[in-house]
Backbone bond lengths (Angstrom), bond angles and torsions (degrees), N, CA, C in turn:
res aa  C-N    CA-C-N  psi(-1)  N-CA   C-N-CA  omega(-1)  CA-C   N-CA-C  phi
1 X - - - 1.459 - - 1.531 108.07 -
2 X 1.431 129.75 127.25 1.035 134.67 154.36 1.733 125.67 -47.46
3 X 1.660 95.05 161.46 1.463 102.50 -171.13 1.320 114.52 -57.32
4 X 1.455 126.99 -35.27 1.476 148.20 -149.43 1.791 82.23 -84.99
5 X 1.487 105.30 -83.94 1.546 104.88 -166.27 1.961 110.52 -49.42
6 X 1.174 110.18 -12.80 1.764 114.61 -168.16 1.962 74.93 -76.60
7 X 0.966 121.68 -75.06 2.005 135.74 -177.39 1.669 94.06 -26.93
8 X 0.620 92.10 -82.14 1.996 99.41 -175.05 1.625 113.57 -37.73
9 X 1.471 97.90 -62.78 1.881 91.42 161.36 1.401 125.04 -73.17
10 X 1.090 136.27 -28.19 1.209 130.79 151.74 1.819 109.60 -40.85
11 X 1.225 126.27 -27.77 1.735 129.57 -158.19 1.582 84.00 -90.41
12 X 1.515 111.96 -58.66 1.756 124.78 -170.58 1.477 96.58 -49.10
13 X 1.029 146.34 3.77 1.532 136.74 -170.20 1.552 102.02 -118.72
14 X 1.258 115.42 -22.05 1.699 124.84 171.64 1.403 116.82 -77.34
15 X 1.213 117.48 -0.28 1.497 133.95 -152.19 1.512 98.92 -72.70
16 X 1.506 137.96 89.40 1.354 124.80 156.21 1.514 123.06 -97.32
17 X 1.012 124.61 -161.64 1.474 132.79 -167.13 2.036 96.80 -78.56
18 X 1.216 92.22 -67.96 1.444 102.19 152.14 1.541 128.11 -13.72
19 X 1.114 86.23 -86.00 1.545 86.00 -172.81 1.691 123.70 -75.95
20 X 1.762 99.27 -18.87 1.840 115.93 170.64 2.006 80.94 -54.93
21 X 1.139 115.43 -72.52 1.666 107.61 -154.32 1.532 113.46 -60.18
22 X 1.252 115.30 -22.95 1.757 112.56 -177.55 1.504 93.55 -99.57
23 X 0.979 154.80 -33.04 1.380 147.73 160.88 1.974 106.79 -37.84
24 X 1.362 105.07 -59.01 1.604 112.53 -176.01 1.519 109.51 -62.49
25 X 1.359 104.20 -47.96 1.452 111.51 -178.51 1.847 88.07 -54.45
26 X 1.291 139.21 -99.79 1.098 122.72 -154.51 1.305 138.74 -59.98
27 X 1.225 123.04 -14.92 1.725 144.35 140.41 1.541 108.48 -22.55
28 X 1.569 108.57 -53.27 1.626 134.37 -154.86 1.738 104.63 -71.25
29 X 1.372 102.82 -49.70 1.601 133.74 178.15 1.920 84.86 -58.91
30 X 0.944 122.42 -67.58 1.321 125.43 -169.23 1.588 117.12 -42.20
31 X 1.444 116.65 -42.51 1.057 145.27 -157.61 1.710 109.73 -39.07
32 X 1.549 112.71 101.03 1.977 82.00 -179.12 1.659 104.90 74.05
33 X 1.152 120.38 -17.94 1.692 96.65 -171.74 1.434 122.87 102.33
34 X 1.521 90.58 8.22 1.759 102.08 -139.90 2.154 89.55 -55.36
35 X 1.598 117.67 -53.61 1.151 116.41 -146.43 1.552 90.02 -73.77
36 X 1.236 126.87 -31.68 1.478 116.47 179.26 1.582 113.42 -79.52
37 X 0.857 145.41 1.28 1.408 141.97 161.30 1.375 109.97 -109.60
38 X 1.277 134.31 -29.33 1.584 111.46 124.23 1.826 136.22 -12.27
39 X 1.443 90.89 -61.92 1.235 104.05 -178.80 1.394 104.67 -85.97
40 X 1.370 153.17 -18.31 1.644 156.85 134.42 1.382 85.80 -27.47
41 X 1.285 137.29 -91.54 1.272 153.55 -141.03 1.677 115.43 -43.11
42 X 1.664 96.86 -51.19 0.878 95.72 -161.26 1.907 104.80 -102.90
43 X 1.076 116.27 15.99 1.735 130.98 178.50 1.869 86.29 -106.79
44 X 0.918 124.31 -59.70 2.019 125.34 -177.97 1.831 90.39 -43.15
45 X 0.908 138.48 -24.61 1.384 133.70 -167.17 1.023 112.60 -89.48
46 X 1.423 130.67 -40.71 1.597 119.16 171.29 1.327 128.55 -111.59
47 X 1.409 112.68 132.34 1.349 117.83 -166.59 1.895 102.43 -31.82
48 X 1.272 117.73 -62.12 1.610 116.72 -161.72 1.734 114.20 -50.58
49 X 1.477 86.16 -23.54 2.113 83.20 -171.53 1.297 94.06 -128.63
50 X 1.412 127.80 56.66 1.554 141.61 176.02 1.767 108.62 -78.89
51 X 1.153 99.62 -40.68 1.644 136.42 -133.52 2.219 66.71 -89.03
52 X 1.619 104.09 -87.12 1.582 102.42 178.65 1.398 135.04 -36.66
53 X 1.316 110.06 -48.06 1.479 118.49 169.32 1.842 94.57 -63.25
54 X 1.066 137.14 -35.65 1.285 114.68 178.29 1.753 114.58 -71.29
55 X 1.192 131.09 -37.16 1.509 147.17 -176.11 1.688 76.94 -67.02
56 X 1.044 134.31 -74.74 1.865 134.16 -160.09 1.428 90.74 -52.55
57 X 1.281 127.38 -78.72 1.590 113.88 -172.80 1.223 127.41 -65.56
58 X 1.372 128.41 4.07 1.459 125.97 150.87 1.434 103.98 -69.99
59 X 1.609 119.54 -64.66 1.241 124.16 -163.00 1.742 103.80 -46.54
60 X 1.566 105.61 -74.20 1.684 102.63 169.03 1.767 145.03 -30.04
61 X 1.590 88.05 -28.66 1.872 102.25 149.91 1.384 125.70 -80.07
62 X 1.140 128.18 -42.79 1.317 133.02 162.37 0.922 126.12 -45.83
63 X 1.279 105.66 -36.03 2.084 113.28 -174.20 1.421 84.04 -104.17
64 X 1.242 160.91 -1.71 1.582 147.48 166.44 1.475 93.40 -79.33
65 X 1.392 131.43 -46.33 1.760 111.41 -154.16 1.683 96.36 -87.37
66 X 1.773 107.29 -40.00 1.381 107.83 -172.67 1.683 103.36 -66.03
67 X 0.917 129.36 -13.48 2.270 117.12 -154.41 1.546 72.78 -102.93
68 X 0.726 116.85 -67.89 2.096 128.55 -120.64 2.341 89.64 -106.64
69 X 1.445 101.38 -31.68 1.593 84.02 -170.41 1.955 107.69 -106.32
70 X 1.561 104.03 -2.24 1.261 104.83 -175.01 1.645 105.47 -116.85
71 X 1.346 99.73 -75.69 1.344 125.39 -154.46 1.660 103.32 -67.71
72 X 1.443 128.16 -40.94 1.390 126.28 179.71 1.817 93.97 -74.43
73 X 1.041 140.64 -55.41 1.390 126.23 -173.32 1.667 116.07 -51.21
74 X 1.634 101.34 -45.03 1.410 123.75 -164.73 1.628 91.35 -64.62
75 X 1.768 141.13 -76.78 0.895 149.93 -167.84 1.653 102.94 -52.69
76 X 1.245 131.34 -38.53 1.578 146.82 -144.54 1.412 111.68 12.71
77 X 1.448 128.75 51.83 0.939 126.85 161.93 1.570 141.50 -19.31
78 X 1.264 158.61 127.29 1.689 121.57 -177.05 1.485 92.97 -117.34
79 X 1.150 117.03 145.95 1.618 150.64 -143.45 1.854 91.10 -83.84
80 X 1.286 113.55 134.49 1.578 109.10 164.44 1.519 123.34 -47.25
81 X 1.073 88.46 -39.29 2.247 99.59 176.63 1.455 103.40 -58.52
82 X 1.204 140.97 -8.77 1.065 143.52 -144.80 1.474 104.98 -123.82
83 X 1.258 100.94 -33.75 1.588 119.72 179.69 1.550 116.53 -77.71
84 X 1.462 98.73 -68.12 1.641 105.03 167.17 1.403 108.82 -110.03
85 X 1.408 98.74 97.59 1.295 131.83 165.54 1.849 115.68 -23.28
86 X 1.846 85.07 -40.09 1.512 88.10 -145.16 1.437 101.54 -80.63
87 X 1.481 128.65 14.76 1.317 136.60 -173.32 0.990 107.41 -84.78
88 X 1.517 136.20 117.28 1.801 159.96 171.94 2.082 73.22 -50.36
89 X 1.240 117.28 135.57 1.411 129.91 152.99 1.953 105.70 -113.11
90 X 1.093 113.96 125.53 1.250 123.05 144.98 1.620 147.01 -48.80
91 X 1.248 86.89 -23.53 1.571 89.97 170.20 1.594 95.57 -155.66
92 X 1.991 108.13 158.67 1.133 105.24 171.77 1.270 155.31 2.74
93 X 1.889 147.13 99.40 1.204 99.37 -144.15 2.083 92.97 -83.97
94 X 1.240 102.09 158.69 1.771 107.07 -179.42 1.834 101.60 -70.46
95 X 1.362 104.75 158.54 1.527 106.04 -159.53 1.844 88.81 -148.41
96 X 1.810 92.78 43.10 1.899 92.17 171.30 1.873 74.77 -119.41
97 X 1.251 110.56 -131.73 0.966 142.68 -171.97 1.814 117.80 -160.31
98 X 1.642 103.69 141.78 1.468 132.72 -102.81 2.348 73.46 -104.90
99 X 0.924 128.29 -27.23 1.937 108.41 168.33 1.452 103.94 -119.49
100 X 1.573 99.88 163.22 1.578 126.28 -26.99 1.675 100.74 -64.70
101 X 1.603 112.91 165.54 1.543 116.62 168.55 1.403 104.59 -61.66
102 X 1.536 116.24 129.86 0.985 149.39 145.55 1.778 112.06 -13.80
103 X 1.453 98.21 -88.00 1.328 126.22 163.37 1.263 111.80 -39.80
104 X 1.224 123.52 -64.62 1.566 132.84 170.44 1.589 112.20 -26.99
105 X 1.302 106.19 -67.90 1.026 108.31 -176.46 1.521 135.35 -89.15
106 X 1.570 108.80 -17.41 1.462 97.53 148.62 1.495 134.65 -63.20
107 X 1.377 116.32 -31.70 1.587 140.26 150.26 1.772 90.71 -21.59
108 X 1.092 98.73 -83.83 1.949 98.55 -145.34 1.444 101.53 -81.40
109 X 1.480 120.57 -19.17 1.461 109.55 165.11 1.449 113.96 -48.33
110 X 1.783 114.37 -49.95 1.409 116.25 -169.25 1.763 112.74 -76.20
111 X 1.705 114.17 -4.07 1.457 108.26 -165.20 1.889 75.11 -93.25
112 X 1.054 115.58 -48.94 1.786 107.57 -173.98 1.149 106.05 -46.85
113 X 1.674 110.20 -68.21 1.685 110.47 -157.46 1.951 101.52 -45.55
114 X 1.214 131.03 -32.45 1.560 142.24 -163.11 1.576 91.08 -63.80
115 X 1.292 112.97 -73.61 1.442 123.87 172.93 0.747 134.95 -54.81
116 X 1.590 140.76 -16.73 1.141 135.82 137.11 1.576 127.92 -72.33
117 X 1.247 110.12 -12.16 1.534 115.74 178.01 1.428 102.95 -94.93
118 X 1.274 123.11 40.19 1.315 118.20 -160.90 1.736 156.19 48.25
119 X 1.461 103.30 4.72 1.117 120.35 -151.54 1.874 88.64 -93.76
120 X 1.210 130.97 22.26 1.459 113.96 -167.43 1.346 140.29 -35.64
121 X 1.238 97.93 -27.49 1.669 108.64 161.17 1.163 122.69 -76.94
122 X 1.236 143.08 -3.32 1.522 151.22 -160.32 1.315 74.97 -122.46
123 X 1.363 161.17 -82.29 1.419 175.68 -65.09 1.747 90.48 -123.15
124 X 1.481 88.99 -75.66 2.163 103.51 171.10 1.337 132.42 -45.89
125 X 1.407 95.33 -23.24 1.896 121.71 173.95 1.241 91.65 -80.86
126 X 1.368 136.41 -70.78 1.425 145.04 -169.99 1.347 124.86 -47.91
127 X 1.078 110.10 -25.74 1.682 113.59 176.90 1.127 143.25 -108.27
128 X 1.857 111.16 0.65 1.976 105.34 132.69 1.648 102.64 -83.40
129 X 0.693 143.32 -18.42 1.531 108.16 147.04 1.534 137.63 -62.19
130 X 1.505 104.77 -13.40 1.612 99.04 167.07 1.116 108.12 -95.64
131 X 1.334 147.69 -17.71 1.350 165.65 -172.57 1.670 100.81 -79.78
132 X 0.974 109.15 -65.23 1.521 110.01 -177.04 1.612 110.37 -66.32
133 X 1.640 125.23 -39.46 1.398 134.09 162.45 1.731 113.33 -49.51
134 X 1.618 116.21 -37.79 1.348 119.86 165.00 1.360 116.75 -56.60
135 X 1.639 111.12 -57.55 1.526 112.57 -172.00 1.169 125.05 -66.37
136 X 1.733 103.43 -15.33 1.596 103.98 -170.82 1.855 106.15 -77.29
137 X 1.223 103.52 -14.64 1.445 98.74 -176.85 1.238 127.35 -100.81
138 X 1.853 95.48 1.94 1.957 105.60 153.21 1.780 113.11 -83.21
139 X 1.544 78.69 -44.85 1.829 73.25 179.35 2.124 117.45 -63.50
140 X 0.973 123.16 -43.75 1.227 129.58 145.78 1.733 116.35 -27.42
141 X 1.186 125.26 -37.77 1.214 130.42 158.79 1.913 91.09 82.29
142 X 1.200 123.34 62.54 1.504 144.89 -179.27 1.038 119.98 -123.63
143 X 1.478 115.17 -33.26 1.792 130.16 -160.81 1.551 100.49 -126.76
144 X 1.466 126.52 114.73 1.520 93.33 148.76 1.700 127.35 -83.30
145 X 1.110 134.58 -175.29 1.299 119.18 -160.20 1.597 102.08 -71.21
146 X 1.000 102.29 -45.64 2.118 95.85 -176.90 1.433 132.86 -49.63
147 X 1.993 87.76 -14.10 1.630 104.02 174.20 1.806 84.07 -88.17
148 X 0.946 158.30 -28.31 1.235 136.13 -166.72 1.580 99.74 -95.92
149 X 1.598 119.41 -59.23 1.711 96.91 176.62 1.576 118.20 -34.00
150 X 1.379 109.26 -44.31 1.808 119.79 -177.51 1.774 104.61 -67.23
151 X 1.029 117.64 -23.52 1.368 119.49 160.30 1.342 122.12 -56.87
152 X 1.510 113.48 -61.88 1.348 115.06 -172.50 1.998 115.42 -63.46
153 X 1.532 83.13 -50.94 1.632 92.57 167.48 1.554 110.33 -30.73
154 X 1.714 107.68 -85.81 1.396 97.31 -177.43 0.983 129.70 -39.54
155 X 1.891 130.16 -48.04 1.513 128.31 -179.01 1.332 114.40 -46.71
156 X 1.512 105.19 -48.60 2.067 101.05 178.73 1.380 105.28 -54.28
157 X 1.636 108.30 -29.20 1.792 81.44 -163.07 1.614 103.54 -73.31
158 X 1.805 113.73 -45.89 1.394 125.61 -177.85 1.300 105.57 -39.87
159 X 1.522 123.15 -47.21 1.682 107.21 177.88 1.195 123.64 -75.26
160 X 1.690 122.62 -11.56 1.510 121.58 171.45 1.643 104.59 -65.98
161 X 1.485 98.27 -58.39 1.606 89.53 174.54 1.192 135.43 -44.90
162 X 1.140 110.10 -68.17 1.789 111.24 157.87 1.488 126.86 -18.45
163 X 1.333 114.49 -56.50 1.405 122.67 -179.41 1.682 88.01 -69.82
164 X 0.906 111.05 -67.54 1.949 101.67 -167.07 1.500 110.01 -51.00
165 X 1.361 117.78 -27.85 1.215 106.60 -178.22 1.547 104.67 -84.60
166 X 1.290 153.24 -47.70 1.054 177.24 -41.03 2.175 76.56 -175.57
167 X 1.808 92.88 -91.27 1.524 100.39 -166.59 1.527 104.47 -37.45
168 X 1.269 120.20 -58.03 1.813 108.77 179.17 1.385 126.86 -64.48
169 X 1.448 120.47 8.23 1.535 135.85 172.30 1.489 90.02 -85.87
170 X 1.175 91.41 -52.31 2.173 95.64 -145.73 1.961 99.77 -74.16
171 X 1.408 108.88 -34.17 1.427 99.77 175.50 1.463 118.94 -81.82
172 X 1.382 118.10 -5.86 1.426 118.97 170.15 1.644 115.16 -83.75
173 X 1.572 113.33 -43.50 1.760 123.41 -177.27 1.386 97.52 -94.52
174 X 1.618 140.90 -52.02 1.116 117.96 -127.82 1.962 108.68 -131.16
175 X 1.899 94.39 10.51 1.864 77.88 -162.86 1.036 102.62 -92.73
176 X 1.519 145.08 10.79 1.858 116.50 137.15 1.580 125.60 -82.01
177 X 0.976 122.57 -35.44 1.001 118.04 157.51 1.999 131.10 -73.06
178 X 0.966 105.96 -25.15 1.656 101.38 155.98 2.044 114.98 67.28
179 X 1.562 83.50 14.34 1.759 101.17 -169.49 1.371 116.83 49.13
């Protein structure tokens, strides 16, 4: 058995009632992006944080075509759950393939895109929730960790892009008027 799967069962042995429900709960938040396009949603709505919710939904497209439409097919990783069968899973088993995390990397796209759009304190708020959204999908036994380092990697880059793409939108259409 490898180092990665030895880490993961070592995690499956921590497994309480406890932590099965706060593990799901933040997995759940992860889901799709769901809590960060939430948070797109609701920054696109007011004129003052137009500008951020735009840097977040660039970044969150970028990391949707690059994680989930290139790089998980391209790499085709197969998922630890997949391997040892004999692991009780908690939630659904996933039916993409297992790098970079999904979750992972929408997580740190949205803690970058924040921080680079200036928001650094919203950014610092944001990232035990991406941190804990990462871990929940080792403890879940979905990710091994290199799919989550490869997670975070990509998200920083998806939110650099975003912001760069975003800032060279907004100073070409929008910097006297400011939307």
């Amino acid at each position: 058995m490898n180092v990665e799967l030895m880490l993961l069962t070592v995690l499956q042995g921590l497994r309480t009632q406890i932590l099965d429900a706060g593990m799901l709960f933040f997995t759940h938040l992860g889901d799709a992006g769901f809590i960060w396009a939430a948070l797109t949603a609701v920054l696109l709505v007011f004129r003052r944080t137009r500008r951020v919710g735009c840097v977040l939904a660039a970044a969150l497209l970028v990391d949707a075509v690059l994680c989930n439409l290139i790089l998980k097919p391209l790499v085709a990783r197969i998922r630890p759950c997949d391997i040892l069968a004999d692991v009780q899973l908690l939630i659904s088993r996933p039916d993409d393939f297992s790098f970079p995390s999904g979750h992972t990397a929408a997580s740190f796209a949205s803690v970058t895109a924040l921080w680079l759009a200036g928001k650094k304190q919203w950014a610092l708020a944001a990232l035990p929730l991406g941190v804990l959204i990462a871990f929940s999908r080792m403890y879940l036994f979905v990710h091994y960790p290199t799919d989550i380092i490869g997670g975070v990697l990509v998200g920083v880059g998806c939110g650099w892009i975003g912001a760069k793409l975003v800032e060279m939108f907004w100073q070409k259409n929008f910097a006297k008027s400011d939307l």
